[in-house]
KELUM-545262 format. One line per field, with one value per residue (C-alpha): residue in three letters; z, x, y; residue number from 1. Coordinates in steps of 0.2 Angstrom, whole numbers, plus 5000, padded with zeros to 4 digits. Example, Ala and Ser with C-alpha at 12.3 -4.5 7.8 and 13.67 -1.06 7.14 Angstrom:
<atoms>
tivo c(ALA,SER);
c3 c(5039,5036);
c1 c(5062,5068);
c2 c(4978,4995);
gutor c(1,2);
</atoms>
This chain:
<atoms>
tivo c(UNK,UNK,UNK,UNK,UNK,UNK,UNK,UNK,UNK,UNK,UNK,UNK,UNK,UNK,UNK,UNK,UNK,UNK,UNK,UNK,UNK,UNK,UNK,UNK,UNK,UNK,UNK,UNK,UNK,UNK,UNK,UNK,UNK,UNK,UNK,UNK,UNK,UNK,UNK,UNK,UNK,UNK,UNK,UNK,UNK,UNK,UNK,UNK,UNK,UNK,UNK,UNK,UNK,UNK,UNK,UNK,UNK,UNK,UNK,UNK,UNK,UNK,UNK,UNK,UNK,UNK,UNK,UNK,UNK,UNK,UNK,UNK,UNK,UNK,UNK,UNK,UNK,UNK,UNK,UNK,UNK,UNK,UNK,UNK,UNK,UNK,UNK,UNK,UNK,UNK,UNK,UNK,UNK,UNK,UNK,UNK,UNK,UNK,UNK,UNK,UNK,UNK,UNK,UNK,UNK,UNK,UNK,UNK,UNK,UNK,UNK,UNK,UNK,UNK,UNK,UNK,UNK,UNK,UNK,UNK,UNK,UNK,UNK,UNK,UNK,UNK,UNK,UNK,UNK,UNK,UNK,UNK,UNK,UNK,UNK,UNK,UNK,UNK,UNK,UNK,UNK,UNK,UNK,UNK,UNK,UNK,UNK,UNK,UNK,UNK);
c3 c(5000,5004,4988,4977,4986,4987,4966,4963,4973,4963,4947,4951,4956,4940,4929,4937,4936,4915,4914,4923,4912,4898,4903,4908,4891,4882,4889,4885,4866,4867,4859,4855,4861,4866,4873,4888,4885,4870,4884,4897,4887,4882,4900,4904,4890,4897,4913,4902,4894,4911,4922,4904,4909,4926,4925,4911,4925,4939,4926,4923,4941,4945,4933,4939,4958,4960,4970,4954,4943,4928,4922,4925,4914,4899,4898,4899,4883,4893,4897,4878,4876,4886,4882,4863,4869,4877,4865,4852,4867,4869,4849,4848,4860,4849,4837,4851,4859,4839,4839,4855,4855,4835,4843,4856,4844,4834,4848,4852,4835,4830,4850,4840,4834,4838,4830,4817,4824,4814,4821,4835,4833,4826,4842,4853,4845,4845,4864,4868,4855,4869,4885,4874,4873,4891,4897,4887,4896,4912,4906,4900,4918,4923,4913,4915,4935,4934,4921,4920,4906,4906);
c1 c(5000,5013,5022,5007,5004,5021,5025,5005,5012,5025,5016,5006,5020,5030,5015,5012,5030,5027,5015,5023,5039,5026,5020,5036,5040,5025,5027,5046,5041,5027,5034,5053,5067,5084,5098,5096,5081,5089,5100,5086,5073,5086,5088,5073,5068,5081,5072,5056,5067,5070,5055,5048,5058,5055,5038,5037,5048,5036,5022,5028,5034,5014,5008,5020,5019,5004,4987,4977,4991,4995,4977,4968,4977,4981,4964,4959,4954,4957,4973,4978,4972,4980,4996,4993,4990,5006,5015,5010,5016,5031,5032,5028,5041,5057,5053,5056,5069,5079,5076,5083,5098,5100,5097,5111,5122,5121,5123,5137,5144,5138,5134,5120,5110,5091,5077,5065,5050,5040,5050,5046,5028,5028,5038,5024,5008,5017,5020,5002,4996,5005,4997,4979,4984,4991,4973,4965,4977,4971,4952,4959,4965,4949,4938,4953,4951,4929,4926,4941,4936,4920);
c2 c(5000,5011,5007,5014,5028,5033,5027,5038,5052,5053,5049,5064,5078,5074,5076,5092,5096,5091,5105,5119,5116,5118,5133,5141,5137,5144,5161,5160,5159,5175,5188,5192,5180,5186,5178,5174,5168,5156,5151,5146,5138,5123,5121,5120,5108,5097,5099,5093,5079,5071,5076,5066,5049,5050,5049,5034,5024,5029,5024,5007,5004,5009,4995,4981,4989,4997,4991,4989,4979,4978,4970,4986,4995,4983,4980,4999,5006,5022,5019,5014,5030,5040,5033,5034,5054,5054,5047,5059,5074,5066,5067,5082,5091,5083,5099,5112,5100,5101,5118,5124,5113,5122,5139,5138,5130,5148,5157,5150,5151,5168,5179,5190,5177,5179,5164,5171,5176,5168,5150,5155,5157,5139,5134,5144,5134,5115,5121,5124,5111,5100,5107,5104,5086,5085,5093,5077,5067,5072,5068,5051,5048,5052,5042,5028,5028,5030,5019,5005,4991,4997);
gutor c(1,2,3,4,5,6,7,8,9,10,11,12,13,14,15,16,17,18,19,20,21,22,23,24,25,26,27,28,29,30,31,32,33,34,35,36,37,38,39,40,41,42,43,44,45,46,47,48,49,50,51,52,53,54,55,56,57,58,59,60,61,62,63,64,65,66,67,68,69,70,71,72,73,74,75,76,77,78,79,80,81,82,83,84,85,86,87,88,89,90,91,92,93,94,95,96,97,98,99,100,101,102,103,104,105,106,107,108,109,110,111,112,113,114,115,116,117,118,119,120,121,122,123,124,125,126,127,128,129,130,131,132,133,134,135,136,137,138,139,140,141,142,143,144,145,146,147,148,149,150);
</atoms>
């Protein structure tokens, strides 16, 4: 018992943690983006990258570990789902994470190099593309948790 509420604890804290890195990064892309702020965003993406890994460790150490096991969830359309959704997040943030990693690359290369606006526009909607698909996640969950097999 203690094991799946310390692995849904967790579970829970880094998915949160996935969103607020989200929108740190959303409001990093609005409007112009300088240097330093070149310079943070692909920390913090790496902070995404790893807050991302953590939490498919704590997923699956919640399917083998977890009060419900793994049954519940391989026989969850809901669950399918919400993995199929999360893939397509996790997908969807290599763009940024190429990006960033190519943006600190010129700046290192060239110390006046600023992204195109209209790049980073682009960035800005696959960002919050990403926290619409995370917000379905979170409905997923629901519906995964309320209605199991159905």
């Amino acid at each position: 018992m203690l094991t799946d509420f310390t692995l849904a604890s967790l579970h829970h804290l880094l998915v949160y943690a996935l969103v607020a890195i989200l929108v740190v990064e959303a409001v990093l892309l609005r409007g112009g983006v300088d240097r330093s702020t070149l310079q943070r965003l692909a920390g913090i993406d790496r902070g995404y990258g790893i807050c991302a890994m953590l939490l498919i460790v704590v997923g699956v150490c919640r399917i083998i570990y977890g009060v419900k096991g793994h049954d519940f969830y391989l026989h969850n359309p809901w669950f399918h789902a919400k993995m199929g959704a999360f893939v397509l997040v996790g997908l969807l943030s290599i763009l940024p994470t190429v990006r960033f990693l190519r943006w600190r690359k010129a700046l290192a290369t060239n110390p006046s190099y600023l992204p195109d606006s209209a790049e980073v526009a682009r960035l800005r909607g696959v960002v919050r593309f990403e926290l619409i698909l995370v917000a379905a996640i979170f409905v997923l969950a629901a519906a995964m948790a309320r209605y199991g097999g159905l």
